[in-house]
Structure formats: structure tokens, C-alpha cells
PQR file of N, CA, C, O and H, with PARSE charges and radii, in Angstrom:
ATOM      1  N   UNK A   1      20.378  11.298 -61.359 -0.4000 1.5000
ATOM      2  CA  UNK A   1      19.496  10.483 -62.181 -0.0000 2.0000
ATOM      3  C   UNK A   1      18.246  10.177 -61.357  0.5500 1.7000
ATOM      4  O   UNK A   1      18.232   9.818 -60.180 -0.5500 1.4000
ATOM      5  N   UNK A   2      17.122  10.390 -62.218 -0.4000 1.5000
ATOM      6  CA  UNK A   2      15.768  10.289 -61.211 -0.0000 2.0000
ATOM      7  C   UNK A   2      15.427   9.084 -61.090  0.5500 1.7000
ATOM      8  O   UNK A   2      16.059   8.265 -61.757 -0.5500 1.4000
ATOM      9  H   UNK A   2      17.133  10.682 -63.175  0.4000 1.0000
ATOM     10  N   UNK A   3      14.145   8.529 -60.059 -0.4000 1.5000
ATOM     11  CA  UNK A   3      13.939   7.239 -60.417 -0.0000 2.0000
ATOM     12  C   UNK A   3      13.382   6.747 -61.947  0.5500 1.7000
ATOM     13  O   UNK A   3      14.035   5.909 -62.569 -0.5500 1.4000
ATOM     14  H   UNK A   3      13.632   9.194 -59.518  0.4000 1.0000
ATOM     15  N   UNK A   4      12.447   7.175 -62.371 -0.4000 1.5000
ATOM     16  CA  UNK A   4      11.856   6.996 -63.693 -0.0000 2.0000
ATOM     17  C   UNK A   4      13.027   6.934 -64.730  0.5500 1.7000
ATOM     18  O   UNK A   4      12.874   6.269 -65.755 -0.5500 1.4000
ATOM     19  H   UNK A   4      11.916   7.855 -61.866  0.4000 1.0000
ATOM     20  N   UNK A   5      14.114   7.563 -64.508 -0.4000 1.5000
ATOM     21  CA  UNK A   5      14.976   7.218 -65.549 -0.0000 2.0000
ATOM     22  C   UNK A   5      15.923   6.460 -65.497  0.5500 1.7000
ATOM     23  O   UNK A   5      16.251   5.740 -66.440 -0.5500 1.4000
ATOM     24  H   UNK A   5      14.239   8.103 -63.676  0.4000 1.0000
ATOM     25  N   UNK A   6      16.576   6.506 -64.266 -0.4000 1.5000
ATOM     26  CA  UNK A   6      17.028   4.416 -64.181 -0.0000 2.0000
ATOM     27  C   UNK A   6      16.124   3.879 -64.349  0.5500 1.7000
ATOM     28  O   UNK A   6      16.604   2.817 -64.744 -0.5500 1.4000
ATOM     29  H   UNK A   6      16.309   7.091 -63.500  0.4000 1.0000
ATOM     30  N   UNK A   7      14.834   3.712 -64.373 -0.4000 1.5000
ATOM     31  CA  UNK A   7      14.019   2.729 -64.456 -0.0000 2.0000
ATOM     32  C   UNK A   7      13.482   2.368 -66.287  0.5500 1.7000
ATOM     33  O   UNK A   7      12.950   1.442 -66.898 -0.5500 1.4000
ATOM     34  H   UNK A   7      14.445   4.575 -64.052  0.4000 1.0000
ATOM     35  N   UNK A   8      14.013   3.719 -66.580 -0.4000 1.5000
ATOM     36  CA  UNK A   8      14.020   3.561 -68.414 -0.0000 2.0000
ATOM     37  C   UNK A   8      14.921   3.276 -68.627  0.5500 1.7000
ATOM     38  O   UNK A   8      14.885   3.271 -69.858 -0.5500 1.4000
ATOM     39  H   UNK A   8      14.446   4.472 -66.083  0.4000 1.0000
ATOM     40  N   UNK A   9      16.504   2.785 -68.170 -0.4000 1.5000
ATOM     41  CA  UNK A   9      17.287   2.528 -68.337 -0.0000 2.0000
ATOM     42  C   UNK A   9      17.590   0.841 -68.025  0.5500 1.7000
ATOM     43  O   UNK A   9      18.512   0.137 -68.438 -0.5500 1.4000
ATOM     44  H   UNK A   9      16.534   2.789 -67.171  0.4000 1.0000
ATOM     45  N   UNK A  10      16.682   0.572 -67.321 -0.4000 1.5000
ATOM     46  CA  UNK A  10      17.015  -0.916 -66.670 -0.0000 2.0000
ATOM     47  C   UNK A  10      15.698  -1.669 -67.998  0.5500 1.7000
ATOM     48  O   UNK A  10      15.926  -2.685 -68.654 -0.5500 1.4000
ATOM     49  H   UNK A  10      15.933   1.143 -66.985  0.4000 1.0000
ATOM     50  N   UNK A  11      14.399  -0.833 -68.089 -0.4000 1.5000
ATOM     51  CA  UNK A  11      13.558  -1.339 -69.971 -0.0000 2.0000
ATOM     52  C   UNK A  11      14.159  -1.383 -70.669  0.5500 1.7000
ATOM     53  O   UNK A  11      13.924  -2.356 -71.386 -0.5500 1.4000
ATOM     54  H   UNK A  11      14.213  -0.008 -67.556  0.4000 1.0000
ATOM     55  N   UNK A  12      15.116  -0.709 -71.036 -0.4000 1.5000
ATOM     56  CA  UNK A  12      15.762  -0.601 -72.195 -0.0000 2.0000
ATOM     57  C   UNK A  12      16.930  -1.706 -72.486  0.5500 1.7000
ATOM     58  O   UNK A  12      17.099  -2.101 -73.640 -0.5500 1.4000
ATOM     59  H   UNK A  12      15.307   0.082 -70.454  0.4000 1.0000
ATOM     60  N   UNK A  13      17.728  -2.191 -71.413 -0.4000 1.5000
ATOM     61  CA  UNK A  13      18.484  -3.380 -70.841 -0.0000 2.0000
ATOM     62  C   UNK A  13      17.594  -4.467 -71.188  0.5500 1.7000
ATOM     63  O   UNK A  13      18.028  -5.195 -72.081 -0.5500 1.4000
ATOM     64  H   UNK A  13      17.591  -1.869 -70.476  0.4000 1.0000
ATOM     65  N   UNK A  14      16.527  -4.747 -70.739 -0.4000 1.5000
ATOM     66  CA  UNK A  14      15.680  -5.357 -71.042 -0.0000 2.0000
ATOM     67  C   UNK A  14      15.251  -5.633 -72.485  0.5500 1.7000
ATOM     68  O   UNK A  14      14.996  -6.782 -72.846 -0.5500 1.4000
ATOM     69  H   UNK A  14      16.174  -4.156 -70.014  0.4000 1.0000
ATOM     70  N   UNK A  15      15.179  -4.684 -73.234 -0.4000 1.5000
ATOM     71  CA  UNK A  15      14.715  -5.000 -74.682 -0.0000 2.0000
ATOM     72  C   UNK A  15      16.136  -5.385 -75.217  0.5500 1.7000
ATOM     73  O   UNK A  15      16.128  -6.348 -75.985 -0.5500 1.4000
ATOM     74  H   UNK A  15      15.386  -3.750 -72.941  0.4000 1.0000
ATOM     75  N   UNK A  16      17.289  -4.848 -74.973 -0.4000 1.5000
ATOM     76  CA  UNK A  16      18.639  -5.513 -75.489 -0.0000 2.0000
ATOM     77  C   UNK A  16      18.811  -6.895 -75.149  0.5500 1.7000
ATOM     78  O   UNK A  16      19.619  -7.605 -75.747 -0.5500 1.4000
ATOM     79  H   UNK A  16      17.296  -4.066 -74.350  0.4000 1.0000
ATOM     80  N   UNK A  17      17.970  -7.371 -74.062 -0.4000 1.5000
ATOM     81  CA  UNK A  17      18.657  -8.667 -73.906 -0.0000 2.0000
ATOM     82  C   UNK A  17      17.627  -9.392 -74.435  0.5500 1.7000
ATOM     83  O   UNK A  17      18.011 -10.297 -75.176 -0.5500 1.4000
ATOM     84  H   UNK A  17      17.314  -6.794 -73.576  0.4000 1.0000
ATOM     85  N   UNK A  18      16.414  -9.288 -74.295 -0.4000 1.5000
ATOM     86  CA  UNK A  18      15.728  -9.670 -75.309 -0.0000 2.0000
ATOM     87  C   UNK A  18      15.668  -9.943 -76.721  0.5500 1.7000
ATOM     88  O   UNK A  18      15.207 -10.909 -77.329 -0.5500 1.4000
ATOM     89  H   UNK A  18      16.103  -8.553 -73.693  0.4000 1.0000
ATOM     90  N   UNK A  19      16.307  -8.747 -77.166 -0.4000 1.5000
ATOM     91  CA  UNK A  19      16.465  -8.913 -78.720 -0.0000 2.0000
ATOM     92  C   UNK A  19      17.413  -9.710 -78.785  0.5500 1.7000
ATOM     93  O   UNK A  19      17.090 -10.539 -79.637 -0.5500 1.4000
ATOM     94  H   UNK A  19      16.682  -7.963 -76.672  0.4000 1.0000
ATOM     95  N   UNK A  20      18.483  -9.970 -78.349 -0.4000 1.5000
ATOM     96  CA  UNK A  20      19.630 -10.751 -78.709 -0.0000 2.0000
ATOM     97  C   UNK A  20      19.682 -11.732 -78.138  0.5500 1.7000
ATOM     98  O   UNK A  20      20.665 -12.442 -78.351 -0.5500 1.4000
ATOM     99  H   UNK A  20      18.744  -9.297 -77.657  0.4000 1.0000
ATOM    100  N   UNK A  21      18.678 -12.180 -77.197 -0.4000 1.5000
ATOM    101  CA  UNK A  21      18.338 -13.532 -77.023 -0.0000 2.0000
ATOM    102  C   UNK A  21      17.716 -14.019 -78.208  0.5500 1.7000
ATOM    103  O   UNK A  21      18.011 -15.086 -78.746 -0.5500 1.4000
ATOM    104  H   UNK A  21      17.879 -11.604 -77.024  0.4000 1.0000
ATOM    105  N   UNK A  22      16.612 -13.000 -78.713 -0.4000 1.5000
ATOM    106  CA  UNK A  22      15.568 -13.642 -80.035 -0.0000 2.0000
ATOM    107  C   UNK A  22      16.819 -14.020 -81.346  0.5500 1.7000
ATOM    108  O   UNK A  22      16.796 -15.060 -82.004 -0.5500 1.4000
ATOM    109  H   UNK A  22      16.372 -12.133 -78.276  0.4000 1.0000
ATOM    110  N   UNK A  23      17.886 -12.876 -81.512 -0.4000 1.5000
ATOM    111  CA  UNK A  23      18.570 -13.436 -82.652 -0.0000 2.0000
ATOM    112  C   UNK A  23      19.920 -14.108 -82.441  0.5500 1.7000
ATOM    113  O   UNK A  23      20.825 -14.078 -83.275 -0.5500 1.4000
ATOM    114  H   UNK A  23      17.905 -12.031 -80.977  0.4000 1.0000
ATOM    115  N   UNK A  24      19.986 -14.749 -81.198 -0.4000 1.5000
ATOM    116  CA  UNK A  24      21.090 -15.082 -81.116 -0.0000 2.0000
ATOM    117  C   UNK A  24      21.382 -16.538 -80.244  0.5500 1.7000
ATOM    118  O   UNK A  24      22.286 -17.367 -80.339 -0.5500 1.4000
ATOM    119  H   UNK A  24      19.251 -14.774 -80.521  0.4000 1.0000
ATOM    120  N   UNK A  25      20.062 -16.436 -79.263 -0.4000 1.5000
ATOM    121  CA  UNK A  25      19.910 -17.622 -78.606 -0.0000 2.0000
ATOM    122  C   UNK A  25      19.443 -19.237 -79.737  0.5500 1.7000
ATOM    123  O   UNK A  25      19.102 -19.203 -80.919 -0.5500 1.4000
ATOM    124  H   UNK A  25      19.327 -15.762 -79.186  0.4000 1.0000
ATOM    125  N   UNK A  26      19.581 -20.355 -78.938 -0.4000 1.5000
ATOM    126  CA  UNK A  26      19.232 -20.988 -79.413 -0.0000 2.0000
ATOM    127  C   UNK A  26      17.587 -21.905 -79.135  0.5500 1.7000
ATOM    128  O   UNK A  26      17.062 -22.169 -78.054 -0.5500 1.4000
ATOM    129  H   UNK A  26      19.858 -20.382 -77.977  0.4000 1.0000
ATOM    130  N   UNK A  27      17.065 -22.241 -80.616 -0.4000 1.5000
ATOM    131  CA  UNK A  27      15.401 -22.229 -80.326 -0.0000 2.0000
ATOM    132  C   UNK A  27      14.861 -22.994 -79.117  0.5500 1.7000
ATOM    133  O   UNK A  27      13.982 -22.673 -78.317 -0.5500 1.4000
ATOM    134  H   UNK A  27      17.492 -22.026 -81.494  0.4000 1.0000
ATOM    135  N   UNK A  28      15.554 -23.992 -79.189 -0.4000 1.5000
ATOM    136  CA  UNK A  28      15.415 -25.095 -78.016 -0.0000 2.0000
ATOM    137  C   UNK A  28      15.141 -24.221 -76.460  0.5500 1.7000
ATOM    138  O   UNK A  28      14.317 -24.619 -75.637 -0.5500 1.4000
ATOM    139  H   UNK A  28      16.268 -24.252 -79.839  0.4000 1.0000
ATOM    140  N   UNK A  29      15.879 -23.152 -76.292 -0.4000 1.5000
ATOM    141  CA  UNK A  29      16.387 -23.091 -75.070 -0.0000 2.0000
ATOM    142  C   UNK A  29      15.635 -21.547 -74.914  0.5500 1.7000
ATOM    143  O   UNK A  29      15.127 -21.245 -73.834 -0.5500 1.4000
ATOM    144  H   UNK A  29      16.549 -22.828 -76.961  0.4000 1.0000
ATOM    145  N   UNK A  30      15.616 -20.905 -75.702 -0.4000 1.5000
ATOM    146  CA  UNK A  30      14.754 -19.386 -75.704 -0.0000 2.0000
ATOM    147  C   UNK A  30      13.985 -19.036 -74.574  0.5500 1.7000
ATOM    148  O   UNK A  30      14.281 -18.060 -73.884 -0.5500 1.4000
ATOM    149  H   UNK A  30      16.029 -21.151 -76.579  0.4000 1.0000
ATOM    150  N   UNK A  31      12.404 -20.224 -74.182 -0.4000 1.5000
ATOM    151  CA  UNK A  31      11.726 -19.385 -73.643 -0.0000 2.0000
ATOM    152  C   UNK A  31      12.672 -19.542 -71.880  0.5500 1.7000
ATOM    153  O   UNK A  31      12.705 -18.650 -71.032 -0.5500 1.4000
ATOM    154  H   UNK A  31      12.163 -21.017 -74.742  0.4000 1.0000
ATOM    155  N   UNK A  32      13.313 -20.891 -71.772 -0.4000 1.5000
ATOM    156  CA  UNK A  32      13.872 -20.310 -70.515 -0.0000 2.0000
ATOM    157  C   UNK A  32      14.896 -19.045 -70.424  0.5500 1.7000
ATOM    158  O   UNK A  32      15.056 -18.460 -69.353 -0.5500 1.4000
ATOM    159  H   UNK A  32      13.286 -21.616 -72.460  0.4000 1.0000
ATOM    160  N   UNK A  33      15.406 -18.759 -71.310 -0.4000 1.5000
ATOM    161  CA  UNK A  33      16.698 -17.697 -71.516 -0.0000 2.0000
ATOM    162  C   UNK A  33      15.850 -16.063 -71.161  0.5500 1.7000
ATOM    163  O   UNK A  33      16.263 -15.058 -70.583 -0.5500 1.4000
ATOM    164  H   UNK A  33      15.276 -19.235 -72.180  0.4000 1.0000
ATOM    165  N   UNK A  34      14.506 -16.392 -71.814 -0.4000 1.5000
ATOM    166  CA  UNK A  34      14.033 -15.338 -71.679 -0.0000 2.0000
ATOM    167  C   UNK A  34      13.438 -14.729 -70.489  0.5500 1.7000
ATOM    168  O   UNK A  34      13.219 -13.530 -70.313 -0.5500 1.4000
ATOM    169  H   UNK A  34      14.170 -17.209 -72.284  0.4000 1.0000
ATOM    170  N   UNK A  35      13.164 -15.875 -69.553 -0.4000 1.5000
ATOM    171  CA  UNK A  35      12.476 -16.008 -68.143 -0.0000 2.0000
ATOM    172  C   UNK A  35      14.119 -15.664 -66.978  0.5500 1.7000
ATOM    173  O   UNK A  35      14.164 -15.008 -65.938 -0.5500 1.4000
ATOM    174  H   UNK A  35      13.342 -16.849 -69.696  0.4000 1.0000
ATOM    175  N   UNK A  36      15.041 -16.264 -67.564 -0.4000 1.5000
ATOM    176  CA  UNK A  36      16.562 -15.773 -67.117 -0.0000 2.0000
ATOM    177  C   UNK A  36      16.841 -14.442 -67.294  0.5500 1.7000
ATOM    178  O   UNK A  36      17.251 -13.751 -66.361 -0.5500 1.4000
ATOM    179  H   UNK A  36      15.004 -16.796 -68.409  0.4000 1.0000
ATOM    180  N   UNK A  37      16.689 -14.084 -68.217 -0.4000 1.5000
ATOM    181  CA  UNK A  37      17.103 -12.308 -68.398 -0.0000 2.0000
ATOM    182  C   UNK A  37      16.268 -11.585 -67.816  0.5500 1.7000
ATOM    183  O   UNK A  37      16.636 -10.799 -66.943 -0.5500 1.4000
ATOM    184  H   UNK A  37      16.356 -14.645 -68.975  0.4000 1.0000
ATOM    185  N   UNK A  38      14.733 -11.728 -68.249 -0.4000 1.5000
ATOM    186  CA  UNK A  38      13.855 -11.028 -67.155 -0.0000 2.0000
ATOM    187  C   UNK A  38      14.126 -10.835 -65.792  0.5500 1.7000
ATOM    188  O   UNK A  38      14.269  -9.792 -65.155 -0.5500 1.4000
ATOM    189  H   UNK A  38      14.434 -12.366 -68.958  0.4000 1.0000
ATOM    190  N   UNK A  39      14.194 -12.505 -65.305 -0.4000 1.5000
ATOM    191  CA  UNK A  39      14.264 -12.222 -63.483 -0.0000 2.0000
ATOM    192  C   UNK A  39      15.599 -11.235 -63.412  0.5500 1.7000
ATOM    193  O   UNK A  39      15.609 -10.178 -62.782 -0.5500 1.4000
ATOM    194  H   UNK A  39      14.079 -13.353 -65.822  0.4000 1.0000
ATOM    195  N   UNK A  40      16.411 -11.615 -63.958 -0.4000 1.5000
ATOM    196  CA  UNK A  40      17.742 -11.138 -63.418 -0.0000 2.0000
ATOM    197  C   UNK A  40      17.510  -9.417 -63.893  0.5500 1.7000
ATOM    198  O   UNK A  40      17.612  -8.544 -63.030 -0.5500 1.4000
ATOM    199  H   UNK A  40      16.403 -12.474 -64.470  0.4000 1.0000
ATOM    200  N   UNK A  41      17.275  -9.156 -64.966 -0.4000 1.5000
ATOM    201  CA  UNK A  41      17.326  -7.624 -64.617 -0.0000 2.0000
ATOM    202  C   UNK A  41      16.108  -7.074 -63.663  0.5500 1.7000
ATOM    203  O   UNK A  41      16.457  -6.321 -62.753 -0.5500 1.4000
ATOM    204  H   UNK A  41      17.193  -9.865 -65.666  0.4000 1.0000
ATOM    205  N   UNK A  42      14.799  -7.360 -63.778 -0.4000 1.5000
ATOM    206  CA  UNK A  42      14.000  -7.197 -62.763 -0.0000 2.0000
ATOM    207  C   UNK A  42      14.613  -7.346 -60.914  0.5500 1.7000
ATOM    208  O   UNK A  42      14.488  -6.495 -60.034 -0.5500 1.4000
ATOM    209  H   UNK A  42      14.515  -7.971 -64.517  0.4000 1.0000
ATOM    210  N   UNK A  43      15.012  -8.190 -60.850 -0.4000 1.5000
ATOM    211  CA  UNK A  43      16.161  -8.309 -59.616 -0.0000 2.0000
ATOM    212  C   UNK A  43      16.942  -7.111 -59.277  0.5500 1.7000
ATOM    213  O   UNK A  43      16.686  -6.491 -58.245 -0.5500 1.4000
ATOM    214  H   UNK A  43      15.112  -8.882 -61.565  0.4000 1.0000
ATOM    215  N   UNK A  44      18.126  -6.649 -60.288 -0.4000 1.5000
ATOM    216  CA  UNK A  44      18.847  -5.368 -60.285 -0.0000 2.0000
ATOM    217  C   UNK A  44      18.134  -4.393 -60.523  0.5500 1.7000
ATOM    218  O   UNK A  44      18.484  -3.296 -60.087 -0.5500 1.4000
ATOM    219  H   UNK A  44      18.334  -7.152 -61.127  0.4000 1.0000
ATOM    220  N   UNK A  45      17.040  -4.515 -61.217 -0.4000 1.5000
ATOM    221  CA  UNK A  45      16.159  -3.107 -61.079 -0.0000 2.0000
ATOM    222  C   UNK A  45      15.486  -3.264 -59.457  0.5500 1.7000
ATOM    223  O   UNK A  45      15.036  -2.191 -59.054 -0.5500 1.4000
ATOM    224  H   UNK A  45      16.755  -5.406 -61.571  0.4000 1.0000
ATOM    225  N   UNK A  46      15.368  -4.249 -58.620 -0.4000 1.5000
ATOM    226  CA  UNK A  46      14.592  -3.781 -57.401 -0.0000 2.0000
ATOM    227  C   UNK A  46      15.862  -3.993 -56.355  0.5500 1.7000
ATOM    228  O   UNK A  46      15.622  -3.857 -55.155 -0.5500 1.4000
ATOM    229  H   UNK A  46      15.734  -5.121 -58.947  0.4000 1.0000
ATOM    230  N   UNK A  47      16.696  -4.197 -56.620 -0.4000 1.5000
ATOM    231  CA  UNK A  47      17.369  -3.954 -56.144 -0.0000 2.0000
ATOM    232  C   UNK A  47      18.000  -2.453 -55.638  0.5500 1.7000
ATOM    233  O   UNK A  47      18.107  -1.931 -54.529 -0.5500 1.4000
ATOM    234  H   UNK A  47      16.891  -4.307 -57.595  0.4000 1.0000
ATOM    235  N   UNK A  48      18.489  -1.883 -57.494 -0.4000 1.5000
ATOM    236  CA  UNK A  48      18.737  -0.810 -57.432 -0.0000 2.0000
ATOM    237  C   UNK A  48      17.700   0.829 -56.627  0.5500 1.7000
ATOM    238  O   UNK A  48      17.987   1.880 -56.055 -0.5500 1.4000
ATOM    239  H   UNK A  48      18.402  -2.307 -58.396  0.4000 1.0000
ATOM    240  N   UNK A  49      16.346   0.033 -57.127 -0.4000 1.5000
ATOM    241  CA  UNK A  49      15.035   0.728 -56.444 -0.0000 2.0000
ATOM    242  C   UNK A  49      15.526   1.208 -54.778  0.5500 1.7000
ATOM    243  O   UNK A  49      15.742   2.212 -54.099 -0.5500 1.4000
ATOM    244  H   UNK A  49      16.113  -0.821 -57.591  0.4000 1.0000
ATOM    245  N   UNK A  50      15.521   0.242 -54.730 -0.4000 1.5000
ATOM    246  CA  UNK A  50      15.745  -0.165 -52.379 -0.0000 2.0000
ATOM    247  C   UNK A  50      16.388   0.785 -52.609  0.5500 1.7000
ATOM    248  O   UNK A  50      15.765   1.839 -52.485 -0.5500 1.4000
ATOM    249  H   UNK A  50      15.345  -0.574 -55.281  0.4000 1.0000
ATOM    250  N   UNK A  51      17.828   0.902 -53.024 -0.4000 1.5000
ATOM    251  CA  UNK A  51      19.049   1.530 -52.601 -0.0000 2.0000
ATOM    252  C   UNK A  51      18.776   2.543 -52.929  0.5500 1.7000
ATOM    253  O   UNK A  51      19.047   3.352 -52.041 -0.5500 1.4000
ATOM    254  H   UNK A  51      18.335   0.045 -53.125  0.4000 1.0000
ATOM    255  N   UNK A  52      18.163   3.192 -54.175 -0.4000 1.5000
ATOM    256  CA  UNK A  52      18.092   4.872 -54.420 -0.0000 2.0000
ATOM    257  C   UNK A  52      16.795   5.258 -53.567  0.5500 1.7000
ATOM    258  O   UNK A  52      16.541   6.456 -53.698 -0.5500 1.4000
ATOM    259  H   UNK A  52      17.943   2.535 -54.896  0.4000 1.0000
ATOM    260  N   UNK A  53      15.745   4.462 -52.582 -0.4000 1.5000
ATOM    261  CA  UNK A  53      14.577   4.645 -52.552 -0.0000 2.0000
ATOM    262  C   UNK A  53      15.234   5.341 -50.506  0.5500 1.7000
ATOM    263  O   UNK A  53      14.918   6.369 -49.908 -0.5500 1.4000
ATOM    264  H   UNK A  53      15.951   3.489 -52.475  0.4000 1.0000
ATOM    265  N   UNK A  54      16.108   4.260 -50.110 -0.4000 1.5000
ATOM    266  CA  UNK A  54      16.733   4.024 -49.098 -0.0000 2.0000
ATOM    267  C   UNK A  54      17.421   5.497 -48.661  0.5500 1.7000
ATOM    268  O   UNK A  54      17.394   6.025 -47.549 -0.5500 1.4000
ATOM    269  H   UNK A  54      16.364   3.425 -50.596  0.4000 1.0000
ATOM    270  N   UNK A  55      18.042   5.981 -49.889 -0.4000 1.5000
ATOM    271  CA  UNK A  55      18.929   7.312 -49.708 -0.0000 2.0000
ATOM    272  C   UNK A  55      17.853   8.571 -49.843  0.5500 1.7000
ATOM    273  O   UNK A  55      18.301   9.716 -49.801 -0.5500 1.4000
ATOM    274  H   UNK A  55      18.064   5.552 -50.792  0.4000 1.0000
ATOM    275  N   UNK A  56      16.509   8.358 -49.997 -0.4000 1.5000
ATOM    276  CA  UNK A  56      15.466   9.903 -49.390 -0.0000 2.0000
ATOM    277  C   UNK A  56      15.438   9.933 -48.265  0.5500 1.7000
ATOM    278  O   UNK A  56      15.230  11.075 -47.856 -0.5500 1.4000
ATOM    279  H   UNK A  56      16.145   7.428 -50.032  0.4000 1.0000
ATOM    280  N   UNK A  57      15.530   9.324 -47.627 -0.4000 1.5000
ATOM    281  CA  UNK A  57      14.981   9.163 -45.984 -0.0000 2.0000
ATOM    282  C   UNK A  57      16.331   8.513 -45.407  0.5500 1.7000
ATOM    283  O   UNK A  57      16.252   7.313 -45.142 -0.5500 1.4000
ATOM    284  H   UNK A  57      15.699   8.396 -47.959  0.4000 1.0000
ATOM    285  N   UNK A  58      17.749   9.249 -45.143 -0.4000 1.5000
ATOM    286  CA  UNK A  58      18.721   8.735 -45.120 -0.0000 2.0000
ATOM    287  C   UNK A  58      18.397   8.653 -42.745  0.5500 1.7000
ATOM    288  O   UNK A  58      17.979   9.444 -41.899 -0.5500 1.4000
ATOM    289  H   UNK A  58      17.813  10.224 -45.359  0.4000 1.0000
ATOM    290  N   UNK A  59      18.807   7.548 -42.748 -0.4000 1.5000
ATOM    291  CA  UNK A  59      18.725   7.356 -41.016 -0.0000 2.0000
ATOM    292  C   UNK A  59      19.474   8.215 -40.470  0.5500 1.7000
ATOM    293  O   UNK A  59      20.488   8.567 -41.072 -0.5500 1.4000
ATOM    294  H   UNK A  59      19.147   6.906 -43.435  0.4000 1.0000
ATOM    295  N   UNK A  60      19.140   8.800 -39.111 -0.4000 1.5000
ATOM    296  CA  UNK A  60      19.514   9.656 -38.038 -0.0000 2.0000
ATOM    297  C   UNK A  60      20.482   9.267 -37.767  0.5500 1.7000
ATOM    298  O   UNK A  60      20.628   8.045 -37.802 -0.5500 1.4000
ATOM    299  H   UNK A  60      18.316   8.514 -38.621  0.4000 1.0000
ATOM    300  N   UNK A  61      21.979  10.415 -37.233 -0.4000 1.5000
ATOM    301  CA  UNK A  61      22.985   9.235 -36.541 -0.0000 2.0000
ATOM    302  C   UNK A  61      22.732   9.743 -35.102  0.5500 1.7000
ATOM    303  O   UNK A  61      22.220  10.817 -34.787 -0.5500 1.4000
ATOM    304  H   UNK A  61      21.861  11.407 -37.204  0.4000 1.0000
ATOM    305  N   UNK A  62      23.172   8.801 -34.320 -0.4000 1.5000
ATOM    306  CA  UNK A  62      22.606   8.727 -33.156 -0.0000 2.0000
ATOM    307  C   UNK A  62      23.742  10.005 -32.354  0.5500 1.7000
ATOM    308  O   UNK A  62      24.859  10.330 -32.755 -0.5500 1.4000
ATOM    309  H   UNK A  62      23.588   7.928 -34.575  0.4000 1.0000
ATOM    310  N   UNK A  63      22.934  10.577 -31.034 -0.4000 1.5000
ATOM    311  CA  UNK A  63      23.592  11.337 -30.537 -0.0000 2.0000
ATOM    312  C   UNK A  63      24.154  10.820 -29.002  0.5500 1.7000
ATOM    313  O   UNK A  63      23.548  10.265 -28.086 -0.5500 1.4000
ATOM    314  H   UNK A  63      22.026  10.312 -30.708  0.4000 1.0000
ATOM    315  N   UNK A  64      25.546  11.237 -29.126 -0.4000 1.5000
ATOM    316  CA  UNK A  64      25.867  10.412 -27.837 -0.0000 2.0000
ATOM    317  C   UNK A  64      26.550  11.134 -26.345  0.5500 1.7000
ATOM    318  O   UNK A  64      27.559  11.835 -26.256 -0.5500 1.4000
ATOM    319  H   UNK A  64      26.039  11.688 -29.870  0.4000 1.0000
ATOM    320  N   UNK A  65      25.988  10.865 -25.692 -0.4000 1.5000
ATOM    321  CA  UNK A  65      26.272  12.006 -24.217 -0.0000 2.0000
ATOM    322  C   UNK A  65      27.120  11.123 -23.512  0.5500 1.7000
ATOM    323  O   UNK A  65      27.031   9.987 -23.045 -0.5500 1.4000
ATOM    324  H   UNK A  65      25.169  10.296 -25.764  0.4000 1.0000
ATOM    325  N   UNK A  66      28.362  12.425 -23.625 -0.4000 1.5000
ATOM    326  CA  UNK A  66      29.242  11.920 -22.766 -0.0000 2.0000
ATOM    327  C   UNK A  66      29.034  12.690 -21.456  0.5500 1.7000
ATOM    328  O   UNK A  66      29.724  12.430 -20.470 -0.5500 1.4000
ATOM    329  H   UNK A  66      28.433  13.347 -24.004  0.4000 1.0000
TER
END
């Protein structure tokens, strides 16, 4: 899976939780719910970023003289 397409995959998470915050949350409480779902998938999306970004350039293992 490339980056661009986890990354259409973590928008798309995004519009699900969105939408079902809009029809399901309650009015009172919405715009924080919505500032909650954002950070938190934005979070696992940079999260997930690091870690697939981390494995191109995987570190040297060290060489050891006996």
C-alpha cells in the first residue's frame, strides 16, 4: 500500500466519522466531537506516516569485530 493511499484511506475515515458525528451526535456537543475525531485520526494518520516513512531508509545494523 503506497503512501497516498493510506492517506486516502485515513480521508475517508475521516468523512465516516464526520458524517456520523453530523447524524448521530448530539447538537450541544458536535463542534467539540468534531475537533475530537479530527485530532485523533490526524494523530494516527502521522503517526502511521513516521512508521511507513521510517521503513525507506531502514537503519544499518552495526558490524561487529571480533
Amino acid at each position: 500500500m503506497g503512501f497516498w493511499l493510506g492517506t486516502l484511506v485515513f480521508f475517508l475515515i475521516q468523512i465516516v466519522a464526520t458524517a456520523t458525528i453530523n447524524f448521530v451526535g448530539k447538537p450541544g456537543n458536535k463542534g467539540l466531537t468534531h475537533i475530537m475525531a479530527f485530532t485523533t485520526v490526524f494523530q494516527l494518520w502521522f503517526i502511521w506516516a513516521i512508521i511507513y516513512m521510517a521503513q525507506m531508509n531502514p537503519l544499518i545494523n552495526p558490524e561487529y569485530k571480533e
